[in-house]
N, C-alpha and C positions, 0 to 999 in steps of 0.2 A: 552816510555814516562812514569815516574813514578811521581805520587803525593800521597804526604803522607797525611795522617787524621791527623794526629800530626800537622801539619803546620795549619789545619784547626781552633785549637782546641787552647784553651788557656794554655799555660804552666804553671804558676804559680798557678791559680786557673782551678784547672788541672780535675775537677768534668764532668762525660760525660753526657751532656743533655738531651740526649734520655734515659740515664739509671735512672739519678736522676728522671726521671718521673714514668718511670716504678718502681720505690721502694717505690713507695707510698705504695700497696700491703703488700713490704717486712719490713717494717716499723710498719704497724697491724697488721702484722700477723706473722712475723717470727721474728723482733728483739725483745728483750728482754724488758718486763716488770718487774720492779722492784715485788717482791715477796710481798702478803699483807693476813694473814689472816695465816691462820694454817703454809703455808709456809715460812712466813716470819719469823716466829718461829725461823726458821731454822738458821738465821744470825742474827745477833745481829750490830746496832749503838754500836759505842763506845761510845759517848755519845751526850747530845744533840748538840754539836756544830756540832756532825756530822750532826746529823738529819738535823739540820737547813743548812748545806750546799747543803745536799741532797735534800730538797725541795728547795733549789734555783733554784742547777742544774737542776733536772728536770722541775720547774714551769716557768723558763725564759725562753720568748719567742725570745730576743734579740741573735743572734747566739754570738757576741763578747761578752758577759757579760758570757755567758753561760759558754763559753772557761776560763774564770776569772774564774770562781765556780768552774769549775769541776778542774783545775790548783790547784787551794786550795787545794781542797777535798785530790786530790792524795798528796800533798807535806805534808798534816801535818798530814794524813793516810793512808802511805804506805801501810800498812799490814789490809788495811779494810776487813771487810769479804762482801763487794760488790766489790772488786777491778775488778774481771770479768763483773760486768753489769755498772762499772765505766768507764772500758776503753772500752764499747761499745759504750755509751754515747761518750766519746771522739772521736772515729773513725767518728762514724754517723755523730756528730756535726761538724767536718774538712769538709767532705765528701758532707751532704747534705746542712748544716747551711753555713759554712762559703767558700766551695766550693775552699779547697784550697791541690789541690792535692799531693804535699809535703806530706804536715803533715798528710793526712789522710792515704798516704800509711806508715810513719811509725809508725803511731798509727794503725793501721791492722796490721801490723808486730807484732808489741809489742801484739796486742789481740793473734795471733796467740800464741804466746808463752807460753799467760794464758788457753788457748783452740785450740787445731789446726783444730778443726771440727769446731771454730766457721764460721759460714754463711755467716754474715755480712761481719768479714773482707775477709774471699773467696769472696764476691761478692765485694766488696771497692776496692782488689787488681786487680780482675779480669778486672774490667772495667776502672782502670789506667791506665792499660797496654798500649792501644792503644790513650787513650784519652791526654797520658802525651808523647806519642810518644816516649816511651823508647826505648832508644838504649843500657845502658849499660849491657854488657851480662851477669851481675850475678843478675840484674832486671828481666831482660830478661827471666834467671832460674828459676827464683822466682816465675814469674808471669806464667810460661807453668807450675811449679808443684803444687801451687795454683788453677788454672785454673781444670787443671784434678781432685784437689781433690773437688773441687767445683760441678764438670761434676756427680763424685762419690755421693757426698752429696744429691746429689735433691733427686732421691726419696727418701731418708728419711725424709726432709723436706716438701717433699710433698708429704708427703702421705694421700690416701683420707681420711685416719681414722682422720689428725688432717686438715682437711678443716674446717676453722671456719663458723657459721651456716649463717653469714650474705655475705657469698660468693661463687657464681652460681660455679654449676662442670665445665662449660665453663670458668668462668674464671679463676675458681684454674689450669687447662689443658694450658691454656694461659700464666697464668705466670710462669708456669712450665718451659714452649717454651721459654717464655725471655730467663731464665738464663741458660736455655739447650742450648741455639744459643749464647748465650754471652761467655759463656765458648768452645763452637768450633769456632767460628768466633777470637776470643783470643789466640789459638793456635794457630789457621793457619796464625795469622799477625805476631808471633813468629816464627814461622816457614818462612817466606816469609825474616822475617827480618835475619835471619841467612842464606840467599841463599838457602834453602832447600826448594826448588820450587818443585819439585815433590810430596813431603809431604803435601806443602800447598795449591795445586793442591787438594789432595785426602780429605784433614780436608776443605776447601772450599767448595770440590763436596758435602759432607757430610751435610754441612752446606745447600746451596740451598734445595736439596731434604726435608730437612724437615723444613725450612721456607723460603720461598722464595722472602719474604721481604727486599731485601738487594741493594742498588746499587754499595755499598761501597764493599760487598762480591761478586758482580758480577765482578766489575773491577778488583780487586785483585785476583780473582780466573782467565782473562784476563791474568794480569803481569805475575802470575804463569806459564802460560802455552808458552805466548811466548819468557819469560824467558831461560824457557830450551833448546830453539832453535831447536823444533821437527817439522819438515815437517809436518808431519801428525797432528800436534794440532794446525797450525798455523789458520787454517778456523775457527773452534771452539772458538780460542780464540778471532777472529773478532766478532762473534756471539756475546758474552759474552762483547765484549766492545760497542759493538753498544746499548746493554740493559742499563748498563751501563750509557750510554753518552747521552739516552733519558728515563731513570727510573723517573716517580712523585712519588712515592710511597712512604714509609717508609721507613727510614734510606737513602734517595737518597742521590747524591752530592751534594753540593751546586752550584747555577749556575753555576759561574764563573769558578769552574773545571769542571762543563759539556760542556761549553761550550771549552773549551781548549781538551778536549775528542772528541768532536764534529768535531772540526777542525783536528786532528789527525786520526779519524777512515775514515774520505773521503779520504786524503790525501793515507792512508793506503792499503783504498782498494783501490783509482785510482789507483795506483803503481801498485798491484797486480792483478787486474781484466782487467786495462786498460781504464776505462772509471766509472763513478759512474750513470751508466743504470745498475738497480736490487738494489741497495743502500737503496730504502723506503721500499723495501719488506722485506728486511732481517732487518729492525730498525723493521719494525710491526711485524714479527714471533718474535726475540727477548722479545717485551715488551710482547707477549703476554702468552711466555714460556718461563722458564727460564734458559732451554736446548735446542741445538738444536737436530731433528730428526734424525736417521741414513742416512735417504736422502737428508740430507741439504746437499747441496753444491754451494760453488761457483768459477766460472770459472776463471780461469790466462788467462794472456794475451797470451798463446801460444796456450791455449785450444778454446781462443774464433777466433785467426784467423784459427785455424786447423776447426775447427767445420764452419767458415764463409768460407773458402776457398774447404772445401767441398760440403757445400750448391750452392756453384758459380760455381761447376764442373758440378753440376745436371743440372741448371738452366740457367748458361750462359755461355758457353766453351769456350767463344771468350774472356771475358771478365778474364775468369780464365787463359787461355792460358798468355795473358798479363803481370799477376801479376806474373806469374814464371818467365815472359823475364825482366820484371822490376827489380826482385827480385834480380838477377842474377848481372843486372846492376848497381844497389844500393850498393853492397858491395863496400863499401870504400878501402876494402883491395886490392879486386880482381875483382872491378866492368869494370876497363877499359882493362883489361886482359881478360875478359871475352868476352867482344866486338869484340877486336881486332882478337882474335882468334876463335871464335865459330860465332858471326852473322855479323862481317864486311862482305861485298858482298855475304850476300845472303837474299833471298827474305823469305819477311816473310806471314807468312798465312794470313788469311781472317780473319778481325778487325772492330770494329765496333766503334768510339765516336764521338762528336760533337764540333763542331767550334767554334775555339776560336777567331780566326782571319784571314782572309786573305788577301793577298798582291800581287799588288795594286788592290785597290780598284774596278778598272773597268772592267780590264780581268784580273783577277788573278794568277798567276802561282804557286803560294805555298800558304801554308795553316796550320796552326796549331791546334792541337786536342788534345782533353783531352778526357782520358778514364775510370780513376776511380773517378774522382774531376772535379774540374771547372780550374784546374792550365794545362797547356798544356804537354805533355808527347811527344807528335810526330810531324814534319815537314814534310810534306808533298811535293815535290818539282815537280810539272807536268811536264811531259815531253812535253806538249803543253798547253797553255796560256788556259782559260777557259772563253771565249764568254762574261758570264755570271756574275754578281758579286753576292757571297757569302754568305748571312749573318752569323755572330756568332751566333752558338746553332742549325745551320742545322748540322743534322746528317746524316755521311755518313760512309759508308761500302766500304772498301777498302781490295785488296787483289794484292800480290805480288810484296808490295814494298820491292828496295834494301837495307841494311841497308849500310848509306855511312859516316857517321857523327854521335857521341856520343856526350856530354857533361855533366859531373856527374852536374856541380853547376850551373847556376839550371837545372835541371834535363829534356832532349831532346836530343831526338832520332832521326836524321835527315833519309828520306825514299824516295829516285827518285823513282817516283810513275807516271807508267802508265792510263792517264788520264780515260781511255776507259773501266780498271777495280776499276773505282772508280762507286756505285751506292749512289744516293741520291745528285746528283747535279743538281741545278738547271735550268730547259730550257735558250736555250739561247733567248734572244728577237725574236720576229718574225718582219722579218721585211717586210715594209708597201711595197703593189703591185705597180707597176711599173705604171706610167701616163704616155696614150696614147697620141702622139702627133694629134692636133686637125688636121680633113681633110679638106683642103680647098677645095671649088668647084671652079672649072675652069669658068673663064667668058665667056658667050653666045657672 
């Protein structure tokens, strides 16, 4: 089951939510302030019509008027000596103002080409990537060498020497983590999107270990693993989707994919486990790690009747004895071949279930039993009438019936059954003492 973030996400206005938040930060503190004071020395207005554009652009708070200003700016001064903190302006304003992912990744493009270490647009492109659900693969390219040179860039952008004074060493560490996780989590949806599931396996593991925030990189680090179609990762990646399909956290899914996740990971593991008994323990270790243990495991449907059919050897041998002659019989292929040649006319051992029915009603002759269920398995057929009437759910212990009669659908095993070794049958009536005829006395 795959669901993309891209579908989630708006395409034209292509801006990612959770990052537009987080660049509050990157906005004070790392984009670019126009130059004022000994450095602004340094570049020069052309003249005032610049200036006066210049303070439009920067002083308008309308994002559409904004894009008008700074449009101007670049078209009637190409060759400004701000053209680098112009087309930042432009990037940020697509990106954060007007939210329109298009244009702000090729205005990040274009910045790149004025600066390829600039920040902003490594971080504009970076969080495109996934937010605009790019598929075409020279995007694609763009945004994994981007992305790394982004991964490259932090610590010099964050270095504690330029931590500005009005922000805690906690949070300059924290925003650090954003776009340290935005640029692996970025690869590895590159990588996932190019079939290189193994890769985005290893860039996802990478990813959790150092924040574990993620329900979108738990699922996809999921896709990854059972992607590749490895036996051995297949548990794991249940792990991983079960967190997943019940994460509240940060960056979680939105219901409506959890809830489609939800429905997929029971379905998943019935299939595989057999039954969804252990299902709430493995959603609670998930939520509550974001790996699982080297002792996680859990059981297939072959492991749990091998393990149930060994516990019923210890415990009930009569009743395990059953489940191999039923076993036997159940083969569709070779269940009446098996009959015919191995237990027609011969008597079978000492058995144990309880009464499903028997007939008639008043002195019974046969009887039907169920062994593992409440559904009948065996026919009973006495060699003598039974006194007694029956009821359903008496249990009885019977030994050396012959087996004379099969029928795979539905499923019964007919057994002429010596009544004398059957135990747990009910008394027969007692019946009432004989009345004495009265004595007459002889007349005097």
């Amino acid at each position: 089951m795959v669901v993309r973030r891209g579908a989630q996400a708006r395409r034209v206005r292509g801006g990612l939510p959770g990052m537009i938040a987080a660049s509050a930060l990157l906005s004070a503190a790392v984009l670019f302030t126009l130059p004022t004071g000994a450095v602004a020395q340094e570049k020069k207005v052309k003249d005032q019509k610049e200036y006066d554009l210049f303070t439009a652009a920067t002083k308008e708070q309308d994002a559409t008027k904004k894009a008008q200003y700074l449009d101007q700016w670049k078209k009637e001064y190409s060759d400004s000596d701000y053209k680098l903190e112009r087309q930042t302006m432009i990037a940020t304003n697509y990106f954060q103002g007007l939210r329109n992912g298009e244009e702000a990744w090729k205005a990040s493009e274009e910045l790149l080409t004025l600066d390829p270490k600039s920040f902003p647009a490594q971080f504009f492109i970076t969080s495109l990537v996934i937010s605009m659900n790019t598929q075409d693969p020279g995007r694609l390219d763009t945004g994994e060498k981007v992305a790394r040179s982004l991964r490259e860039n932090i610590p010099t952008v964050f270095d504690p020497a330029k931590k500005p004074a009005t922000v805690s060493e906690d949070q300059w560490k924290n925003e650090r983590l954003t776009y340290e996780s935005l640029a692996t989590k970025t690869i590895g949806w590159i990588q996932m999107q190019r079939k290189e599931f193994a890769k985005s396996e290893e860039t996802f593991t990478e990813f959790l270990k150092a924040n574990q925030n993620s329900g979108w990189v738990s699922y996809w680090l999921s896709t990854s693993m059972l992607q590749q179609k490895i036996k051995e990762k297949q548990i794991p990646a249940l792990y991983h989707l079960a967190r997943a399909a019940y994460y509240e956290g940060a960056d979680a899914l939105p219901p409506d994919v959890k809830k489609q996740l939800q429905a997929y990971l029971q379905k998943t593991y019935v299939s595989y486990h057999g039954g969804n008994d252990g299902l709430k323990d493995v959603i609670a270790m998930a939520l509550k790690e974001p790996f699982p243990t080297t002792e996680f495991k859990i059981e297939s449907k072959e492991e749990v009747i091998a393990r149930q059919m060994e516990e019923l050897r210890q415990n009930d041998p009569q009743k395990y004895l059953w489940l191999g002659l039923k076993k036997g019989l159940s083969d569709g292929a070779t269940g009446l071949t098996y009959f015919e040649n191995t237990l027609k006319g011969s008597a079978l051992p000492k058995l144990k279930g309880k009464v499903v029915a028997a007939t008639p009603e008043a002195r019974p002759k046969e009887a039907t039993i169920a062994i593992l269920g409440e559904d009948a398995e065996i026919k009973l057929v006495f060699d003598t009438a039974h006194p007694a009437k029956i009821e359903p759910g008496t249990e009885l212990e019977f030994e050396g019936g012959v087996a004379k009669e099969f029928v795979a659908d539905p499923f019964l095993l007919t057994l002429e059954q010596e009544r004398e070794k059957i135990t747990g049958l009910p008394d027969p009536p007692k019946r009432a003492p004989a009345r004495k005829a009265p004595v007459r006395r002889k007349k005097k």
